[in-house]
C-alpha positions as CSV (number, residue, x, y, z in Angstrom):
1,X,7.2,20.6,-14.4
2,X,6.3,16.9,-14.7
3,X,8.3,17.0,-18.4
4,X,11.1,18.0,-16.3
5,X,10.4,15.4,-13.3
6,X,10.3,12.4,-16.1
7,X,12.8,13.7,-18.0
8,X,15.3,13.2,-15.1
9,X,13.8,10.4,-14.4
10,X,13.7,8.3,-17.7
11,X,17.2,10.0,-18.2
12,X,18.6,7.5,-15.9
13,X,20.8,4.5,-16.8
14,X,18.7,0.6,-16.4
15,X,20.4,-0.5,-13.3
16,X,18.6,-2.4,-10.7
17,X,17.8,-5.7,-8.8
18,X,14.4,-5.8,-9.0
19,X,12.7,-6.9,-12.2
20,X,9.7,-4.0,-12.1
21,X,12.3,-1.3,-12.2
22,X,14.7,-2.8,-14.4
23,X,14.5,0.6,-16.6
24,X,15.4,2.8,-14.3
25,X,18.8,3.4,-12.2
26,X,18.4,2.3,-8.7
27,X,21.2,4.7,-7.2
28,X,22.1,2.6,-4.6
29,X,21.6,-1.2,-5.8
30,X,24.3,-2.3,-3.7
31,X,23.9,-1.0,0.4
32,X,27.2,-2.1,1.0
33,X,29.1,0.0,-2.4
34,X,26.7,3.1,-2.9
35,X,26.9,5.2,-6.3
36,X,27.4,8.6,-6.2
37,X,24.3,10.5,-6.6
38,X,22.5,14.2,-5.0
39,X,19.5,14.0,-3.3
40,X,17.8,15.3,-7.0
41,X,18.1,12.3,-8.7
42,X,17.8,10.2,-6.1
43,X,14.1,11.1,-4.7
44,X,12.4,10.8,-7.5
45,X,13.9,7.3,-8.7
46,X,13.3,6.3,-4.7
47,X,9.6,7.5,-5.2
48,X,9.0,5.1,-8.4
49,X,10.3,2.3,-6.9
50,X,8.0,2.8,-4.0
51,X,5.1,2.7,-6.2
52,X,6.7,-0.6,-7.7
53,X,6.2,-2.3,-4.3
54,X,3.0,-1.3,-3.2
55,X,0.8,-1.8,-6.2
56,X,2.9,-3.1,-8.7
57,X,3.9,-6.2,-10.1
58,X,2.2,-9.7,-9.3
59,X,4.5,-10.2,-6.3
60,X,3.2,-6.4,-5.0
61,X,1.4,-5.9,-1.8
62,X,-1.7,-5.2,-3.4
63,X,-1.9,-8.3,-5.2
64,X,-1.4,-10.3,-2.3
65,X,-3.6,-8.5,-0.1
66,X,-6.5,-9.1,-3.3
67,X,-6.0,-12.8,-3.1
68,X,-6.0,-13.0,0.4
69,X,-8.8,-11.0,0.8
70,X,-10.8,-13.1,-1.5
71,X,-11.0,-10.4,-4.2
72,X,-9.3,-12.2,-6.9
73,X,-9.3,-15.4,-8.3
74,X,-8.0,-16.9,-11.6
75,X,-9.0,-18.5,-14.9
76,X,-7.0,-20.2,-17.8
77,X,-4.0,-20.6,-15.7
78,X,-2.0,-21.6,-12.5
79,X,-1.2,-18.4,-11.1
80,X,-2.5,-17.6,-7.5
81,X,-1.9,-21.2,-6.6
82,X,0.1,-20.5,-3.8
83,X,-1.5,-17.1,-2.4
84,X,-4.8,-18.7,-2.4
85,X,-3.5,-22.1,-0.3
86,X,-2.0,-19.3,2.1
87,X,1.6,-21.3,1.4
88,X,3.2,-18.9,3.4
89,X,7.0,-19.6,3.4
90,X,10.1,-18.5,3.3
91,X,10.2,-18.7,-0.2
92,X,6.6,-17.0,-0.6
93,X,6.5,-13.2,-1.6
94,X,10.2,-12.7,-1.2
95,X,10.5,-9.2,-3.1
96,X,8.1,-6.9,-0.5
97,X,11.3,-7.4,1.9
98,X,14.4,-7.8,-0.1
99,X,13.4,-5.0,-2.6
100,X,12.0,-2.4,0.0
101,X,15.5,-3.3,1.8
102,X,18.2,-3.6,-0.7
103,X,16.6,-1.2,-3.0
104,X,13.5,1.5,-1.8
105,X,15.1,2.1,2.1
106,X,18.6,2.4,1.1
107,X,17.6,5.2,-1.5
108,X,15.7,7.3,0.6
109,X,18.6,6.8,3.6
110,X,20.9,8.3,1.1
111,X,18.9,11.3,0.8
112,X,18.3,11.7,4.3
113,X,21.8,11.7,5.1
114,X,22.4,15.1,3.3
115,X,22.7,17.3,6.0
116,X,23.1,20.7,4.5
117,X,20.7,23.3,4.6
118,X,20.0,23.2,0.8
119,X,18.7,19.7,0.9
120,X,16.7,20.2,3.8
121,X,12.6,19.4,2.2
122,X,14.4,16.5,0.4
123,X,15.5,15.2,3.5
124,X,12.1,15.8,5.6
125,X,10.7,13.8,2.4
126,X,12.9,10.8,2.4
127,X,12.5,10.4,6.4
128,X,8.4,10.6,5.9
129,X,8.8,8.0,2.9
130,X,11.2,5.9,5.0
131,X,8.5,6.0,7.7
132,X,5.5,4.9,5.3
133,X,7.9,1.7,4.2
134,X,9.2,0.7,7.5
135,X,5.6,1.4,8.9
136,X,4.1,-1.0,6.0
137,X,7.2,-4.0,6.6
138,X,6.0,-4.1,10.6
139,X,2.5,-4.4,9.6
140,X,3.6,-7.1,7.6
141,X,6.2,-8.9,9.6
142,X,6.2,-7.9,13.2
143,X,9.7,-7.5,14.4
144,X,12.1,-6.0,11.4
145,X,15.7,-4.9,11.2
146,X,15.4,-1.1,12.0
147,X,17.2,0.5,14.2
148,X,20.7,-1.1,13.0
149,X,19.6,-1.3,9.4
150,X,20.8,0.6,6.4
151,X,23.9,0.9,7.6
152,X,25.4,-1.0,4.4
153,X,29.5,-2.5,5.0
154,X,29.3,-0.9,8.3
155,X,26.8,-3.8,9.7
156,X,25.4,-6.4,7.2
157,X,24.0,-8.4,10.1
158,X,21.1,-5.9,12.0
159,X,19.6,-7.0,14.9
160,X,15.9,-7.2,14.5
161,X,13.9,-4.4,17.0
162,X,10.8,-5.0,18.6
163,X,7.4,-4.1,16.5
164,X,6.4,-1.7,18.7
165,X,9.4,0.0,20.0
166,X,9.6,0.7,15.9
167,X,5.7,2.0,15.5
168,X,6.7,4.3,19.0
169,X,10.2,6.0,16.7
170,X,8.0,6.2,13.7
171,X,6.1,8.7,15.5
172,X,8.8,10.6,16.5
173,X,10.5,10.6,13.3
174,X,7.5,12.0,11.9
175,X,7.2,14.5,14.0
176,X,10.9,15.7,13.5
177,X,10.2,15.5,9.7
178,X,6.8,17.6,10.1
179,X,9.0,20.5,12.2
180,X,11.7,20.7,10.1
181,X,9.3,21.5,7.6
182,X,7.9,24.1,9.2
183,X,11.3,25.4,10.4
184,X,12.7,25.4,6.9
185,X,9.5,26.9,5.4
186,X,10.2,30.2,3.4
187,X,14.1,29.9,3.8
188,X,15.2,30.7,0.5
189,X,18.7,28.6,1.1
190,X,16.6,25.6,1.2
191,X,16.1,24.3,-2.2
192,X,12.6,23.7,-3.5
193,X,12.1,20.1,-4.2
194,X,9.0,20.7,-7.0
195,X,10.8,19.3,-9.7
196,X,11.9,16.2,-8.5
197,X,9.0,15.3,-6.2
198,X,6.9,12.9,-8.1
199,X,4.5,12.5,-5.4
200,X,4.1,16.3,-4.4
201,X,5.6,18.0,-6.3
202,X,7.2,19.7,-3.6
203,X,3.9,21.2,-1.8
204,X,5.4,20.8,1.6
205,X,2.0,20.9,3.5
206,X,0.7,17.8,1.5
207,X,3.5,16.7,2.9
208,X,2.9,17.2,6.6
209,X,-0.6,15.7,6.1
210,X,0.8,12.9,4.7
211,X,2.7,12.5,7.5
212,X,-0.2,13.7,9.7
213,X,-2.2,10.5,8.4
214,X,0.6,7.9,8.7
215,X,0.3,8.6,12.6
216,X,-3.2,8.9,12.4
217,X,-3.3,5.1,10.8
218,X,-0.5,4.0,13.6
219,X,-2.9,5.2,16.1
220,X,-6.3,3.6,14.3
221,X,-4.2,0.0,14.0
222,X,-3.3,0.3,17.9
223,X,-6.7,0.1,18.9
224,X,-6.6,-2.8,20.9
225,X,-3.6,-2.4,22.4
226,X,-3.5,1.4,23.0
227,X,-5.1,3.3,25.9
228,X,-7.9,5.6,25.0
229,X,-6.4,8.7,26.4
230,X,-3.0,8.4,24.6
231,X,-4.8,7.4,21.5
232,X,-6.8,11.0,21.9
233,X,-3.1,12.8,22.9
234,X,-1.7,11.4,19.8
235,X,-4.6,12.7,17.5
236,X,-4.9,16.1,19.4
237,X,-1.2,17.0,18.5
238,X,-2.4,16.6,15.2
239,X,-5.3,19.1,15.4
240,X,-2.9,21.3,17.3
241,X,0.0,21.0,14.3
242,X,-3.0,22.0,12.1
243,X,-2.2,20.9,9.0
244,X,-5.1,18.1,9.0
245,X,-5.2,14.7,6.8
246,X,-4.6,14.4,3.0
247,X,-7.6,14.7,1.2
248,X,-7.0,13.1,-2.1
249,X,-4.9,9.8,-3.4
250,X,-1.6,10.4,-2.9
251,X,0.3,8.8,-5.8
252,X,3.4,9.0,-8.1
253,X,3.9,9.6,-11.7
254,X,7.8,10.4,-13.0
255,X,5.4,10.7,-16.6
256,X,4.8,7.4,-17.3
257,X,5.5,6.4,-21.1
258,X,3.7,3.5,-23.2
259,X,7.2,1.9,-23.4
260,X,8.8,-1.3,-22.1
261,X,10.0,-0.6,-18.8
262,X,7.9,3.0,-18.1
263,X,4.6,2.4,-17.8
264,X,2.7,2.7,-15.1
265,X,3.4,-0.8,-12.6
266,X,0.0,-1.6,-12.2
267,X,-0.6,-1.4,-16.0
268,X,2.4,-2.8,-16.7
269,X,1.2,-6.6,-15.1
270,X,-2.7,-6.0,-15.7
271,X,-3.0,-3.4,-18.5
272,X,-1.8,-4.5,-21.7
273,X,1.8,-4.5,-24.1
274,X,3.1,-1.6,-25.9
275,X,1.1,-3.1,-28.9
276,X,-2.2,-3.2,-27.2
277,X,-2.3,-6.7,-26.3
278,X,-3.9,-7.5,-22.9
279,X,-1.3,-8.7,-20.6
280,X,-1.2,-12.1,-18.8
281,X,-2.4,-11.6,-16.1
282,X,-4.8,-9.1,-16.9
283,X,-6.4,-12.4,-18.8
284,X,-5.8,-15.4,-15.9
285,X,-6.8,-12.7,-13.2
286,X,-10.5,-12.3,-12.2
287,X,-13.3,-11.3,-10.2
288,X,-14.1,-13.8,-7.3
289,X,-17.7,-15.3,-7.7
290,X,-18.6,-14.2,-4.1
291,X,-17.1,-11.2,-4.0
292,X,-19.0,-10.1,-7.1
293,X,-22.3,-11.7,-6.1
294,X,-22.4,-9.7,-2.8
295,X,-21.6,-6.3,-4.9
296,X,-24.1,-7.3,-6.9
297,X,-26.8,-8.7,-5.0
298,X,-26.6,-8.6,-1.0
299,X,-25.1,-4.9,-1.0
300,X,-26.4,-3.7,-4.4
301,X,-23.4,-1.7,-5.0
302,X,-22.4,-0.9,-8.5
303,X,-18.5,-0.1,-7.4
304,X,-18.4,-3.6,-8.8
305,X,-19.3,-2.1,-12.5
306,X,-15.4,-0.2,-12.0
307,X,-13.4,-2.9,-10.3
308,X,-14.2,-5.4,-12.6
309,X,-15.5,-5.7,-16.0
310,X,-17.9,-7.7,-18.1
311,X,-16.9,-11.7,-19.6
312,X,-15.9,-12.0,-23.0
313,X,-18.0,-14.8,-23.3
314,X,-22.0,-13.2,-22.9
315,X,-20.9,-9.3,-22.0
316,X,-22.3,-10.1,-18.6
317,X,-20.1,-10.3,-15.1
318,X,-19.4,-13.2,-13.7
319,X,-16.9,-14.6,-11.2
320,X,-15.1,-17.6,-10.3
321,X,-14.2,-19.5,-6.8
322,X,-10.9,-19.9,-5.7
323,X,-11.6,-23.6,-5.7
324,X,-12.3,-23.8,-9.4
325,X,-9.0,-24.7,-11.5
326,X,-10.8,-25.2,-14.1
327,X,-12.3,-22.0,-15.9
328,X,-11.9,-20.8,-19.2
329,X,-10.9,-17.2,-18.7
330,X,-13.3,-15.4,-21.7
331,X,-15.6,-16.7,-19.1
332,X,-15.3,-14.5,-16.4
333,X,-14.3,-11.3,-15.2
334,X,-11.1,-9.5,-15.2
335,X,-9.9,-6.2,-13.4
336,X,-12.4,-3.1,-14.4
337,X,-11.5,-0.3,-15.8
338,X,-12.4,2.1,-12.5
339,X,-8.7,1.2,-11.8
340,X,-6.9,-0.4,-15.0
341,X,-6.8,2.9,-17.0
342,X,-3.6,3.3,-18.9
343,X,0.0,3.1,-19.4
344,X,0.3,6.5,-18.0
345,X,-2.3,6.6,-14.8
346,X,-0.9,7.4,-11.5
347,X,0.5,4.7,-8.9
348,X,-1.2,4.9,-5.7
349,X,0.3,4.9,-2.3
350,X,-2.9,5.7,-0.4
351,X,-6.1,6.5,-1.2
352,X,-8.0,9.8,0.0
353,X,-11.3,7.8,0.9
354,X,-8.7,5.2,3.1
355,X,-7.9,8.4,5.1
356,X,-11.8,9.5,6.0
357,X,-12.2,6.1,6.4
358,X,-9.1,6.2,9.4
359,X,-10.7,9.3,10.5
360,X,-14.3,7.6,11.0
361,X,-13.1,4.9,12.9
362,X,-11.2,7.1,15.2
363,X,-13.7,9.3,15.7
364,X,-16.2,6.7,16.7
365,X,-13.8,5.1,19.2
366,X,-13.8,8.4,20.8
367,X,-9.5,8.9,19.9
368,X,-10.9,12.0,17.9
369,X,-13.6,14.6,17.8
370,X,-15.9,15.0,14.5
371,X,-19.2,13.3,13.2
372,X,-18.6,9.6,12.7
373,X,-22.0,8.9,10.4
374,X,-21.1,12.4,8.2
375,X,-16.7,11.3,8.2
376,X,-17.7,7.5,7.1
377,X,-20.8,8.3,4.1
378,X,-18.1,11.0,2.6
379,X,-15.4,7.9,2.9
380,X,-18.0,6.1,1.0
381,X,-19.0,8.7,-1.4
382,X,-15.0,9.8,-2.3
383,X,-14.4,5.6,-2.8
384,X,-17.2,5.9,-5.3
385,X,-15.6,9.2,-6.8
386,X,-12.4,7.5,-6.7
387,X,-13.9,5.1,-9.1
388,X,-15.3,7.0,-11.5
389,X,-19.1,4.6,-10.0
390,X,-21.5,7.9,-10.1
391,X,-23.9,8.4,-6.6
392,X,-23.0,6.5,-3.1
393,X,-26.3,7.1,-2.4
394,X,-28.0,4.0,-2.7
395,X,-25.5,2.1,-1.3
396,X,-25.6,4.8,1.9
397,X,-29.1,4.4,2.2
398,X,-28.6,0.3,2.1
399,X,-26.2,-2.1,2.5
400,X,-24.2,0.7,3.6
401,X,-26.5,2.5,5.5
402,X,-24.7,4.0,9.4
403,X,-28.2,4.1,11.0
404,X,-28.9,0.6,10.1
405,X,-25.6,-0.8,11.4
406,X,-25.7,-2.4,14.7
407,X,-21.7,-2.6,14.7
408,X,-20.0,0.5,13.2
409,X,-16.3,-0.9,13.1
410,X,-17.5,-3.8,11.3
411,X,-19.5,-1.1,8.7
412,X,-16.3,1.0,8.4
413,X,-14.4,-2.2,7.9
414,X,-16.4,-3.5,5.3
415,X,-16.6,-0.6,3.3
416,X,-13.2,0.1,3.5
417,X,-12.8,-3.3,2.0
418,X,-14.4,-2.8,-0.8
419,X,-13.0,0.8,-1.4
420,X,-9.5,-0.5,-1.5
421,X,-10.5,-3.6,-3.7
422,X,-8.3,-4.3,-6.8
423,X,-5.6,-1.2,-5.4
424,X,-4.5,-1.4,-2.1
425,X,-6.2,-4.1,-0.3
426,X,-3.1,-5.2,1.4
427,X,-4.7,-2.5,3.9
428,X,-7.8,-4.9,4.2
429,X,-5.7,-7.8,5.0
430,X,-4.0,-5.9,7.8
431,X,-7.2,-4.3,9.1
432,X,-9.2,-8.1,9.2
433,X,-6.2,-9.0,10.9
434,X,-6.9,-6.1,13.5
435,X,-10.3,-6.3,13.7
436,X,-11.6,-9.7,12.3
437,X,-13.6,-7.5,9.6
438,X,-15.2,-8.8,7.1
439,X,-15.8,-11.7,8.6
440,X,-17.7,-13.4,6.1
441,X,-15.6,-13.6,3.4
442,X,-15.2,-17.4,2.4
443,X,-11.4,-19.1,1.8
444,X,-10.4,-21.4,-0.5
445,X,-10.7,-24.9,0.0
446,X,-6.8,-25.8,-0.3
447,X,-6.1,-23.2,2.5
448,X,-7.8,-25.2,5.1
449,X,-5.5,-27.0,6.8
450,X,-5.1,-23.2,8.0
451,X,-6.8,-21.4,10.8
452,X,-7.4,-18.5,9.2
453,X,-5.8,-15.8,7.0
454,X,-1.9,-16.0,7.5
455,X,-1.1,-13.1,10.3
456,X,1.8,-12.0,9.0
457,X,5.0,-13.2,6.1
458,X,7.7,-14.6,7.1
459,X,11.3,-13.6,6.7
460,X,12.3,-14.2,3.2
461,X,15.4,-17.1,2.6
462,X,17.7,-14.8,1.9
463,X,17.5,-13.0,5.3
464,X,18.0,-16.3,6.7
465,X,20.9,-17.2,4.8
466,X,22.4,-13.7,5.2
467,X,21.9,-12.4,8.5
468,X,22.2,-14.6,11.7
469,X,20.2,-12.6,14.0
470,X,17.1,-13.4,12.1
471,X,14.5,-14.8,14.5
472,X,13.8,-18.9,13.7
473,X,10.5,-19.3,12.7
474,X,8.4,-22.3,11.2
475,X,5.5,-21.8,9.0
476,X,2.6,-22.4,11.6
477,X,4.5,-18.8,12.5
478,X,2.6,-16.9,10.0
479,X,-1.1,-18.1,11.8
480,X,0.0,-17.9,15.2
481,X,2.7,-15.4,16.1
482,X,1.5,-12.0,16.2
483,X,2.4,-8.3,15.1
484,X,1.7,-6.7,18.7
485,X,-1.1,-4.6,17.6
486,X,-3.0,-7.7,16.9
């Protein structure tokens, strides 16, 4: 099956505005003059490109959210310059917007606009992956073009809906996508989306628990602006549905090949050439000295043995501040080999210990029932699996330890940081943003004249120049104006 899967998918003609997926057709590069295309080649091309965004290339979410999060820093090059100043602009980042809207939303829209019974799981599939991108952009912007987007010739100028009038449709869309799934199930006129279903592979319950924990993380980033008993509604309709959470990464792999263009996108920018070389920014990237030394030392967590890896210089680990410009990079250490792998690993969308980790803190602000202490140490002890870092144990009965916590929230937080360090730790940056936790991590000198962490992006030049309804904003907007949940 996943022969079959890449072999649709690396069949496809290099077409595309977006520099990661240049070697694969983007059906519908231009919103306003779609290709023609069927829902089966569509989805899976729609699926990479997702993957693309999220933890991809040096402009991904995940590098940003490492930088800003104090997890990365660099040696032997200017390369983080900007992200560590927190120079949010309009220029700053431009691709998480333009590519999710010229490129990942308009593909799935095309599939979800294929009404017929046949393409009815490829549909409910699109609408859940629309969700996870449009759910992602508010978390990241605030008020977005939603309910008036993807429309292509028939409005090139979308008015901009409120943040959480959009988080309140999600919902609902998810919920019509999780019943249509169970109205459709077993009818043999609806066609059976397993071989072009990169993330899935068309197992149409992982599915609804996907789904399932996209409003369970809606309802988690609410928390101070929700009310406890609708918090507890939302989550019991869950339970009720009965399908429950995911319980493992949930990634995508078309059968990624060690050639130009098809590897993996995280390998591609920190994993190395077709020839074995180490990339560029696999060398200038590194380990953050503080970040390292509290792995190391104040939490005595060897996770750090995974995320990172030992200096060419002396074998041992060592990091370097954000404030020092002037490292050799054999000095210090790069990414670690718990998540740089190879050319053919799979690209992550969300990780299984992120979703106990939702689950603990929900259950200890009372939105859900469970055990918070027994949820959080197996968050803790599946990041470690995730890792390939042996035994939480130590770490559970230390620095990590739920008994010795006087503020859970802050534990879970903290944790969770570290378990999404190096692959999805744009996540972190929205939860500190949420939460305030961790709040010890240190910033970088020239970020300063700063607050604090930016709160949000702002909308990218060429929404400005494009579409007049976008909201003015100056750059101060990014530290003051807030995403309602915050």
């Amino acid at each position: 099956m996943k022969k079959t899967i890449k072999n649709i998918v690396l069949a496809l003609v290099a077409i595309t505005t977006f520099s990661s997926c240049s070697d694969y057709l983007d059906v519908n590069q231009d919103p306003n003059n779609p290709a023609s295309s069927t829902p089966e080649l569509t989805l899976p091309v729609a699926q990479r490109n997702s993957a693309s965004i999220i933890m991809g290339e040096r402009t991904s979410l995940n590098t940003l959210g490492n930088v800003f999060m104090y997890n990365w820093s660099q040696a032997g090059g200017v390369w983080y310059d900007q992200e560590m100043a927190f120079n949010v602009t309009s220029n700053f980042h431009t691709s998480i917007w333009d590519f999710t809207y010229a490129s990942i939303l308009p593909n799935y829209q095309y599939v979800s606009e294929f009404n017929d019974l046949e393409w009815a799981n490829y549909k409910s599939i699109a609408e859940i992956m629309k969700a996870y991108h449009f759910l992602t952009l508010v978390d990241v912007y605030g008020d977005i073009p939603y309910t008036e987007a993807l429309q292509r010739a028939a409005n090139t100028a979308p008015h901009y809906d409120d943040d959480a009038a959009i988080y309140a449709d999600l919902m609902t869309k998810l919920d019509d996508a999780i019943a249509a799934i169970h109205s459709n199930a077993g009818n043999l006129a609806v066609k059976d989306p397993a071989d072009h279903d990169i993330i899935f592979q068309g197992n149409m319950t992982k599915w609804i628990q996907f789904a399932n924990t996209l409003k369970l993380q809606m309802v988690v980033r609410q928390s101070n602006v929700i009310a406890t008993a609708d918090a507890q509604a939302a989550l019991a309709a869950i339970a009720t549905e009965g399908s429950g959470y995911i319980t493992s990464d949930v990634t995508v792999n078309p059968g990624y090949l060690n050639v130009v263009g098809k590897m993996n996108p995280f390998w591609k920018e920190y994993g190395e050439s077709t020839a074995g070389n180490a990339t560029l920014s696999y060398g200038i990237t590194k380990a953050t000295d503080f970040t390292l030394d509290y792995l190391m030392n104040t939490a005595a967590d060897n996770r750090y043995t995974k995320l990172y890896i030992e200096a060419e210089v002396d074998g041992a680990f060592h990091g370097i501040s954000q404030d020092n410009n002037n490292g050799l990079k054999e000095d210090y250490s790069s990414v670690g080999d718990g998540i740089r792998k190879s050319f053919d690993q799979d690209a992550l969308l969300m990780r299984g210990s992120e979703a106990l980790f939702l689950q603990a803190e929900a259950i200890q602000r009372t939105y859900m029932t469970g055990n918070a202490q027994t949820t959080y140490e197996t968050a803790v002890s599946a990041s470690f699996a995730e890792l390939g870092a042996g035994s939480a144990g130590a770490v559970l009965a230390g620095s990590g330890s739920w008994t010795a916590a006087t503020d859970k929230i802050e534990l879970i937080m903290t944790q969770k940081w570290i378990a999404l360090n190096g692959t999805l730790a744009h996540q972190s940056w929205i939860d500190y943003n949420r939460t305030g936790f961790p709040n010890f991590l240190p910033r970088a000198a020239s970020s300063l004249a700063f607050p604090d962490r930016p709160k949000n992006l702002l909308y990218p030049t060429s929404e400005v120049a494009n579409n007049p309804n976008t909201p003015g904003q100056t750059q101060a907007d990014a530290f003051t104006a807030t995403i309602f949940w915050q």
